[in-house]
LOSELO-808866 format. One record per residue (C-alpha): z, y, x; residue in three letters. Coordinates in Angstrom, 1 decimal, always signed. Each point is the difference from the previous one (the first is absolute). Example, Ala and Ser with C-alpha at 12.3 -4.5 7.8 and 13.67 -1.06 7.14 Angstrom:
2
<<+7.8 -4.5 +12.3> "ALA">,
<<-0.7 +3.4 +1.4> "SER">,
//
This chain:
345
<<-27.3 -21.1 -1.3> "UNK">,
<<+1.7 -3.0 -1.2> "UNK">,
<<-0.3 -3.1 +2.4> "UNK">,
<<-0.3 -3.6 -0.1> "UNK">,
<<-0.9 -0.2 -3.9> "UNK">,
<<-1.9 -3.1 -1.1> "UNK">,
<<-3.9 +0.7 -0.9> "UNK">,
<<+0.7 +0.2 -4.0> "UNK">,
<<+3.3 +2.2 +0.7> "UNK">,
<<-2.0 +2.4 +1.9> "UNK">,
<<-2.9 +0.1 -2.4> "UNK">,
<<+2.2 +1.4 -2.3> "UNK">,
<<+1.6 +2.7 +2.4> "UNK">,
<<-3.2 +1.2 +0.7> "UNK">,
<<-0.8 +0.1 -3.9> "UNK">,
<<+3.2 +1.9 -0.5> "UNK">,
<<-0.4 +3.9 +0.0> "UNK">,
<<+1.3 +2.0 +3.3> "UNK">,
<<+2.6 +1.2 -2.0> "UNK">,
<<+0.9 -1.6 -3.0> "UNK">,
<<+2.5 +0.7 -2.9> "UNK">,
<<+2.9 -2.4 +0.4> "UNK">,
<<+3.0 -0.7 -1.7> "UNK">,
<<+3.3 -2.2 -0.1> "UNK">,
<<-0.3 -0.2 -3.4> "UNK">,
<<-3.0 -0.1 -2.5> "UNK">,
<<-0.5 +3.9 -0.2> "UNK">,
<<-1.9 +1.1 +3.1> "UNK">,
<<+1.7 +3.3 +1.2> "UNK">,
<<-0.5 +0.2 +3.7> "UNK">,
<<-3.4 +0.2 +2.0> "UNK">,
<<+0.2 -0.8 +3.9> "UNK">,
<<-2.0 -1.9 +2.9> "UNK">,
<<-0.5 -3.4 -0.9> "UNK">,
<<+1.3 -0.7 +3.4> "UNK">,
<<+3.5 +1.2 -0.2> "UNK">,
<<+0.5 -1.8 -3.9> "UNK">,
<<-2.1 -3.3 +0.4> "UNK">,
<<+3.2 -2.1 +0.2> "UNK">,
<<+1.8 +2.4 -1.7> "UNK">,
<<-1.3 +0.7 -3.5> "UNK">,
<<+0.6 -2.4 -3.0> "UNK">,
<<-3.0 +1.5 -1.8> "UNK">,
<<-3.2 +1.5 +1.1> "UNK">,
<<-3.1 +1.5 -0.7> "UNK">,
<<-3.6 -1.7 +0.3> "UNK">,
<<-3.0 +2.8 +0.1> "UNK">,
<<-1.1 +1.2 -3.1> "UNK">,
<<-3.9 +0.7 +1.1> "UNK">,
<<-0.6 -3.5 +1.1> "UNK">,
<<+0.7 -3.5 -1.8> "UNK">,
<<+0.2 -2.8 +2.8> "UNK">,
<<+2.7 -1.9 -1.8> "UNK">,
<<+0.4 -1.5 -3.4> "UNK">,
<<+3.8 +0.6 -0.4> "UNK">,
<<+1.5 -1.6 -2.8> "UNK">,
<<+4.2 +0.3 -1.4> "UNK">,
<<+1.2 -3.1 -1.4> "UNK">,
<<+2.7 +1.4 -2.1> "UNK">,
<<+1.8 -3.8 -0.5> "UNK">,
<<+2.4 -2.5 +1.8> "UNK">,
<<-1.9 -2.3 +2.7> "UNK">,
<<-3.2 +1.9 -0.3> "UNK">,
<<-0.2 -0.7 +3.5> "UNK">,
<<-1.7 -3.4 -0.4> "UNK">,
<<-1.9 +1.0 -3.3> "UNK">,
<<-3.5 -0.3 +2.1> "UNK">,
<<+0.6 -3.9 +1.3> "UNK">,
<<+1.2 -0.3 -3.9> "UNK">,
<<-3.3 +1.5 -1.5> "UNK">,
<<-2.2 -1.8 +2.9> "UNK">,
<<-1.1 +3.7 +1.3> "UNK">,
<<-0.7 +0.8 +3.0> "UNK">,
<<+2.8 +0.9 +2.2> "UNK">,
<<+1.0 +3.5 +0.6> "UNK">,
<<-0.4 +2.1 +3.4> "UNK">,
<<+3.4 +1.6 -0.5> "UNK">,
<<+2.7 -1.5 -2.4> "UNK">,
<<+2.8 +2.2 -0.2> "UNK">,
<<+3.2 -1.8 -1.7> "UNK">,
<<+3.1 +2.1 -1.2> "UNK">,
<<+2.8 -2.4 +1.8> "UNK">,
<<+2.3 +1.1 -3.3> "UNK">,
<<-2.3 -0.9 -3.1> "UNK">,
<<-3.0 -1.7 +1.4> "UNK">,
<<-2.6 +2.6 -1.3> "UNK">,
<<-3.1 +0.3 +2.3> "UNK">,
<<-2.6 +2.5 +1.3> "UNK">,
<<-3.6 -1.9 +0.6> "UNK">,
<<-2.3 +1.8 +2.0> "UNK">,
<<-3.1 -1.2 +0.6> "UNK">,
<<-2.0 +0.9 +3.2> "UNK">,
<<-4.1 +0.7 -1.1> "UNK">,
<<-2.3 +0.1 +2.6> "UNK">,
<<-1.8 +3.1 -1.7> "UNK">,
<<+2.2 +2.6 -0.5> "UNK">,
<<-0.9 +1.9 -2.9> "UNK">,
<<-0.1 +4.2 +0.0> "UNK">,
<<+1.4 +1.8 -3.1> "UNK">,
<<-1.4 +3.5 -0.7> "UNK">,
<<+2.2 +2.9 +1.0> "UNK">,
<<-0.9 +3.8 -1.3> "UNK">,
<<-0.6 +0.9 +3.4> "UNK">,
<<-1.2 -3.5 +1.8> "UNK">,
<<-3.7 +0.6 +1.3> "UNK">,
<<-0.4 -3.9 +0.2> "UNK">,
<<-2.6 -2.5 -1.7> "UNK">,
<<+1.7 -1.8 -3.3> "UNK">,
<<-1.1 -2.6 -1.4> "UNK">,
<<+1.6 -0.5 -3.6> "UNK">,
<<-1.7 -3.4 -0.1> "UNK">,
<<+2.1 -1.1 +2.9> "UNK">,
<<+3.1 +2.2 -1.8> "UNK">,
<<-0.2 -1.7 -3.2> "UNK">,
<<-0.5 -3.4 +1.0> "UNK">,
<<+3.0 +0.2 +2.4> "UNK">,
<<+1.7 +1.2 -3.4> "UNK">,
<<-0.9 -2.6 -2.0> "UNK">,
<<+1.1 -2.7 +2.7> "UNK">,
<<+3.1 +2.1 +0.3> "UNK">,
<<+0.3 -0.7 -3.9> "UNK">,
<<-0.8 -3.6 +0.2> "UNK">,
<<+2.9 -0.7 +1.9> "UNK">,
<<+2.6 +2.1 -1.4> "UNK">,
<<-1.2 -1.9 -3.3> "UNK">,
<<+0.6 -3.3 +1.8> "UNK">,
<<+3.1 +0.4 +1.3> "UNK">,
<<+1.7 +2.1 -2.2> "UNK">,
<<+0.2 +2.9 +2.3> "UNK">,
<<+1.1 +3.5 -0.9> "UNK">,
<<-3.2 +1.8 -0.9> "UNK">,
<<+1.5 +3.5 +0.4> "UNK">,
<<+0.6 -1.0 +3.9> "UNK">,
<<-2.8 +1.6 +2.2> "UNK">,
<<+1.2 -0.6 +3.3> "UNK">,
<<+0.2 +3.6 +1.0> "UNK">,
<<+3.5 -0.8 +1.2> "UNK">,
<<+1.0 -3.9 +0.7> "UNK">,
<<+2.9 -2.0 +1.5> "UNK">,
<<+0.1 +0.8 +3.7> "UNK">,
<<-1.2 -3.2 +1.5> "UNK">,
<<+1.2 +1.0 +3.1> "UNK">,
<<+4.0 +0.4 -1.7> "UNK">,
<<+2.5 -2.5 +1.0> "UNK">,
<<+0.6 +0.7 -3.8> "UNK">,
<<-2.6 -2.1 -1.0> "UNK">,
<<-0.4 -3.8 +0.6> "UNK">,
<<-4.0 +0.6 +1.3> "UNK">,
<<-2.8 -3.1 +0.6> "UNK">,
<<-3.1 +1.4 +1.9> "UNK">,
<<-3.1 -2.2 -0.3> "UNK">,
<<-3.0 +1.3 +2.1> "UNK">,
<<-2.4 -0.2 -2.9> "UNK">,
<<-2.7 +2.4 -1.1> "UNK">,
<<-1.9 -0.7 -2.7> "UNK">,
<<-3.4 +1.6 -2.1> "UNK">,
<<+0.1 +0.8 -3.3> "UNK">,
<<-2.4 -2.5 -1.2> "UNK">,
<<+2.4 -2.8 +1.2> "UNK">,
<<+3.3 +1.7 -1.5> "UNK">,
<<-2.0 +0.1 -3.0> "UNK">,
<<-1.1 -3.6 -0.5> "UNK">,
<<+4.1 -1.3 -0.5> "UNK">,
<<+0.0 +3.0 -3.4> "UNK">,
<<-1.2 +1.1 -2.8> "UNK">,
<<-1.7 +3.2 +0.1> "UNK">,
<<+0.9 +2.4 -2.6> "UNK">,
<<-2.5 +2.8 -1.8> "UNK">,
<<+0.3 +2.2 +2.4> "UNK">,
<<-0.8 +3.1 -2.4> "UNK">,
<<+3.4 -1.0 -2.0> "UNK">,
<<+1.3 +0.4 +4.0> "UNK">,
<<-1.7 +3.7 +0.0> "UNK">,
<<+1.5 +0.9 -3.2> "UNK">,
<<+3.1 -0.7 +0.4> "UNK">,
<<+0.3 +1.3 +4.0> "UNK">,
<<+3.5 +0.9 +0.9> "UNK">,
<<-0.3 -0.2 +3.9> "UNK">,
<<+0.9 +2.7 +2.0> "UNK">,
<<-4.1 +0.6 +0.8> "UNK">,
<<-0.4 +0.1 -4.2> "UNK">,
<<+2.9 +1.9 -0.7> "UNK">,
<<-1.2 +2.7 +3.1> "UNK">,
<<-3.4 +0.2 -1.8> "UNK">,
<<+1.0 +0.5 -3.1> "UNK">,
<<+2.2 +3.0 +1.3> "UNK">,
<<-3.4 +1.1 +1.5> "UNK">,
<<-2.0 -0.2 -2.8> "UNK">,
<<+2.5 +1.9 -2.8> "UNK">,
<<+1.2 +3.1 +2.3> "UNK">,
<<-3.3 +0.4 +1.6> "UNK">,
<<-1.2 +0.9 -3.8> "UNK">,
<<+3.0 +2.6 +0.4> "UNK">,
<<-1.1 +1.2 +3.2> "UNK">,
<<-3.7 +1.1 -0.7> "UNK">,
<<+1.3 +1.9 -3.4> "UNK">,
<<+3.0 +1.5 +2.3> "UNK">,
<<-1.8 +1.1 +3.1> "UNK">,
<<-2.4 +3.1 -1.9> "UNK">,
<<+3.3 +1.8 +0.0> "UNK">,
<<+1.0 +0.1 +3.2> "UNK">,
<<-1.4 +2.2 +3.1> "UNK">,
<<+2.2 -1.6 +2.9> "UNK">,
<<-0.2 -3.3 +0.8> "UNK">,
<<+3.6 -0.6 +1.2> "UNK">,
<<+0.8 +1.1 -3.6> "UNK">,
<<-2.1 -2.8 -1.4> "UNK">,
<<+1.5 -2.9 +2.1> "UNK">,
<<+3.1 +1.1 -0.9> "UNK">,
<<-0.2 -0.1 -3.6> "UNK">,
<<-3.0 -3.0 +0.1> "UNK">,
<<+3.4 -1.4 +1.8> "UNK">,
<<+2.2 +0.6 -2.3> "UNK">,
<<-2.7 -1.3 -2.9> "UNK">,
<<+0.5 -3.6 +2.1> "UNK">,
<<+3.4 -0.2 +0.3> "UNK">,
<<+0.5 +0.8 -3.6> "UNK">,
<<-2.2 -3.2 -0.7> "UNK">,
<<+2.2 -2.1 +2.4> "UNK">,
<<+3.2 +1.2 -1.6> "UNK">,
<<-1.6 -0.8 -3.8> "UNK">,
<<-2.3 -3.1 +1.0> "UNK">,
<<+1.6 -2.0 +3.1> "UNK">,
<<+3.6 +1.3 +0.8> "UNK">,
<<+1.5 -1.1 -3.3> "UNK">,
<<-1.1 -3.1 +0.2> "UNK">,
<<+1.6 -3.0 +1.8> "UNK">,
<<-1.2 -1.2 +2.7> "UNK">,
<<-2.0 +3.1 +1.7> "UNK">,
<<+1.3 -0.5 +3.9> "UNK">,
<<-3.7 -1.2 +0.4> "UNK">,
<<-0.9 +3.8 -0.9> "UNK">,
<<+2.0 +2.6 +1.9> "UNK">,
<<+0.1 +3.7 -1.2> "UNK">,
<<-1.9 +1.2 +3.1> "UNK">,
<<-3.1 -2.0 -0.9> "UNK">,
<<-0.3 +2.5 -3.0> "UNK">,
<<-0.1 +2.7 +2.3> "UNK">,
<<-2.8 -2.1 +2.5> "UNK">,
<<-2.0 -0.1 -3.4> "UNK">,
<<+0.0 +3.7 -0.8> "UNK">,
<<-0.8 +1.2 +3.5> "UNK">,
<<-3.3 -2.4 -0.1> "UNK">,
<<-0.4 +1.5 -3.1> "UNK">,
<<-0.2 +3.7 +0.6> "UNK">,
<<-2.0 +1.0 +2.8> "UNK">,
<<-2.9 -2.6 -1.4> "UNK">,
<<+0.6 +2.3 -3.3> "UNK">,
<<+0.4 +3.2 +1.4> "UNK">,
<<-3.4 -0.1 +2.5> "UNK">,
<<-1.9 -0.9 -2.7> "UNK">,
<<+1.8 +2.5 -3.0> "UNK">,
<<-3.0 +2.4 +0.2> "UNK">,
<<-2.8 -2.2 +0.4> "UNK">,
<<-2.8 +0.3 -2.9> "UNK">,
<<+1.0 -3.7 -1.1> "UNK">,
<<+3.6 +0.0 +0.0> "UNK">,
<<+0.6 +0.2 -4.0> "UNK">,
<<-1.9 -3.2 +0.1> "UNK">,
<<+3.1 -1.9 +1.6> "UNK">,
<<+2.1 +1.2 -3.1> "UNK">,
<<-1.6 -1.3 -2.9> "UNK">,
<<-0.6 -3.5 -1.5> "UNK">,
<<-3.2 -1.5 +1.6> "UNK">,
<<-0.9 -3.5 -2.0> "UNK">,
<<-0.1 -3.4 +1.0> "UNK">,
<<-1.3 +0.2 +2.9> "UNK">,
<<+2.6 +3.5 +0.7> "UNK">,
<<-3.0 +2.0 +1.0> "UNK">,
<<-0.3 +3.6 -0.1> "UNK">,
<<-1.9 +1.9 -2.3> "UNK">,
<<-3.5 +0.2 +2.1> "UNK">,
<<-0.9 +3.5 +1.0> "UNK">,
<<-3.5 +0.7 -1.7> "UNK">,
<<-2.6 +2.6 +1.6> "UNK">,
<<-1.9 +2.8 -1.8> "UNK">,
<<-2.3 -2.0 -1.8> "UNK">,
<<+3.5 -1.9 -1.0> "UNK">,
<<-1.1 -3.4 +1.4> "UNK">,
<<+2.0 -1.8 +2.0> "UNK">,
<<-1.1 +0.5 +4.0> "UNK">,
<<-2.1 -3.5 +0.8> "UNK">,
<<+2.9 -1.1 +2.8> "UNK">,
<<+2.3 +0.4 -2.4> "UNK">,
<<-1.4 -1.6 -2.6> "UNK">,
<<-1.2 -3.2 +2.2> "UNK">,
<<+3.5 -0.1 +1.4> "UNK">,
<<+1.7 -0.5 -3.4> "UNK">,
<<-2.6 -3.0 -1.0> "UNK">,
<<+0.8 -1.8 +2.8> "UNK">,
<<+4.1 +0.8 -1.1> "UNK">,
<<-0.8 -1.0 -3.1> "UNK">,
<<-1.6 -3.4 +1.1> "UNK">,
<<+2.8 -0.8 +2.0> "UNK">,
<<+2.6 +1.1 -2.8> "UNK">,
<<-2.2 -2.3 -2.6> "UNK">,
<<+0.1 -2.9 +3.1> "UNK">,
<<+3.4 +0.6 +0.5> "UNK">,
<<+0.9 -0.8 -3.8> "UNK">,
<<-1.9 -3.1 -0.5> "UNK">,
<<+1.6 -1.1 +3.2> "UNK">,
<<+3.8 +0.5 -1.7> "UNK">,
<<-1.0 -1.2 -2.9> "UNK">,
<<-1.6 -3.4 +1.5> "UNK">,
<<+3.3 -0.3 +1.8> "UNK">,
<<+1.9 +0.4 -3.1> "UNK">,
<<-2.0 -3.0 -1.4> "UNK">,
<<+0.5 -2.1 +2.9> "UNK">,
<<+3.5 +0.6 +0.4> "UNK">,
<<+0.6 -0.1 -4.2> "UNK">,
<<-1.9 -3.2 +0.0> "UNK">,
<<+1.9 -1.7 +3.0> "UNK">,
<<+3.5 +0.9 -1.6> "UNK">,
<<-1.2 -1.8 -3.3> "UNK">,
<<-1.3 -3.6 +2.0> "UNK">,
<<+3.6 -0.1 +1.6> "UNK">,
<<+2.1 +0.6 -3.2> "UNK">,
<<-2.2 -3.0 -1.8> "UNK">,
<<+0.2 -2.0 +3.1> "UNK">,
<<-3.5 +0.2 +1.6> "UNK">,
<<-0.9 +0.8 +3.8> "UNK">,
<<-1.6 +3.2 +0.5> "UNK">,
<<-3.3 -1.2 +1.3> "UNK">,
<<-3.2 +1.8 +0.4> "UNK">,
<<-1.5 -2.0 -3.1> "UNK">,
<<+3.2 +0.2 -2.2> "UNK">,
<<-0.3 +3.7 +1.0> "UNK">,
<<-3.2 +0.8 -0.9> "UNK">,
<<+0.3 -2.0 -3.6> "UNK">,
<<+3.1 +1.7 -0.9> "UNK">,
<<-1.2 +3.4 +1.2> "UNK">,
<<-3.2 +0.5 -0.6> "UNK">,
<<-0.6 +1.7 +3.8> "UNK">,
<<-2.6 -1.2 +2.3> "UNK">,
<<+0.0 -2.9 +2.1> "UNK">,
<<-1.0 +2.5 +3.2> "UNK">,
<<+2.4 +2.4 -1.6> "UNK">,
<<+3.4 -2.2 +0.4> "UNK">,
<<-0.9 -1.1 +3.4> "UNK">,
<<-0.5 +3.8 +0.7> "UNK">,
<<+3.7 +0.3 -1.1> "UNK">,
<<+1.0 -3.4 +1.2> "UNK">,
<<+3.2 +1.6 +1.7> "UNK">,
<<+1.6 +0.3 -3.2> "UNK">,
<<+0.0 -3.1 -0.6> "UNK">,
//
């Protein structure tokens, strides 16, 4: 336990993983107690399951000051580089938000993940940051490295929010390249492998060791070659096929498994088992209307934040404010719908 920190400083120790992967330089290669490498470690790692900070990299000379420049507000944690000026940000939210992890049996909310994205975005956008920083591994604030300011500040996300502009956050989606889009991604393609691979095989430690080797093949193709991948370590491929194979491999002879193999949609659902009479069972049937009405709700809700966001971008560039009636003209959504949505704005 590290004494006599100030209440911000020890906010963030207690954010900081048990044992995190540290560094003296930007590539992470050592894992030990936070407690013996506090003071130590030039970098280090944040958690990647939880978001409590917006960290930003400010890749230019006096970036230090760029948030009294801008008028923003002022960061918890500014981290300068004493030999070029460049500057972490992190911002402290009051709300930390979860990200989904293959084997994390916690609530998420993607409303609360994408908005924190898109305010992530806004301010990358307005300073100029690096967007391919994700603050899995930032400046050591703790490093006598660093020049470091601490401001005990915690802010929500609808306050960061009112100093940017949001971007679409389904542009944000698309183009993921966190560490938490990259991981899913990996999911998604070798699990596709994995159900096709796993009829041939009668032990499971056979399985996991090739499903392993199907993972790691993808990290050497997908994310080892490029630059920039200390975010991603190789043993994180691993994590993902041992989530991966005892899910697969418990269910490999159950009467519905070659549903999970084949293309299911819009809405990705499976190919509904039908009954003698070859209707569909009445649960079954009344549970996919009610997924359909939520797919069909779920639409008109992007597409009505489209608009909004569409028609906002358009008043600025002509020099307009983004009210609620300039809105609605220039849209053509709802009155009641754009204060629905009034957070994007």
């Amino acid at each position: 336990m590290i004494e006599n920190l100030t209440p911000v400083q020890q906010r963030l120790y207690d954010f900081l993983p048990e044992k995190p992967r540290w560094g003296f330089e930007k590539q992470a290669r050592y894992i030990a107690k936070k407690d013996d490498i506090l003071f130590k470690a030039n970098y280090i790692q944040l958690p990647t399951q939880k978001k409590k900070y917006v960290a930003l990299d400010l890749d230019y000379e006096l970036a230090g000051a760029a948030w009294m420049n801008d008028v923003l507000p002022e960061p918890t944690v500014t981290i300068i580089n004493r030999e070029n000026s460049h500057a972490h940000y992190l911002y402290e939210i009051d709300n930390p938000v979860m990200l989904p992890l293959l084997n994390s049996t916690i609530k998420i909310s993607w409303k609360a993940i994408n908005y924190f994205k898109a305010v992530q975005a806004g301010y990358q956008n307005k300073f100029e940051a690096d967007k391919g920083f994700t603050g899995y591994l930032i400046k050591n604030p703790f490093s006598s490295k660093w020049r470091t300011w601490w401001a005990d500040r915690v802010y929500d996300l609808d306050y960061l929010a009112e100093f940017v502009d949001l971007p679409n956050i389904y542009e944000i989606i698309e183009n993921d390249d966190s560490i938490e889009g990259r991981h899913m991604k990996m999911f998604h393609t070798c699990r596709k492998i994995a159900y096709r691979l796993v009829k041939d095989y009668s032990d499971f430690d056979e399985y996991l060791h090739i499903l392993k080797n199907v993972c790691l093949d993808y990290y050497r193709e997908n994310i080892m070659m490029k630059d920039g991948n200390d975010d991603f370590p190789i043993i994180e491929a691993i994590g993902i096929a041992k989530s991966m194979a005892p899910w697969i491999w418990k269910r490999r002879l159950g009467k519905n498994f070659k549903n999970f193999t084949k293309n299911k949609g819009a809405m990705k659902l499976a190919k509904p088992e039908r009954g003698v009479d070859n209707k569909i069972p009445l649960a079954e049937a009344t549970n996919r209307k009610s997924l359909g009405a939520y797919y069909t709700h779920e639409t008109r809700r992007n597409n009505t934040v489209d608009k909004i966001l569409a028609a906002k971008k358009r008043l600025i560039e002509s020099g307009e404010e983004p009210t609620i009636k300039n809105l609605v003209k220039e849209s053509g959504v709802s009155k009641p719908s754009i204060y629905r949505y009034n957070h994007l704005i």
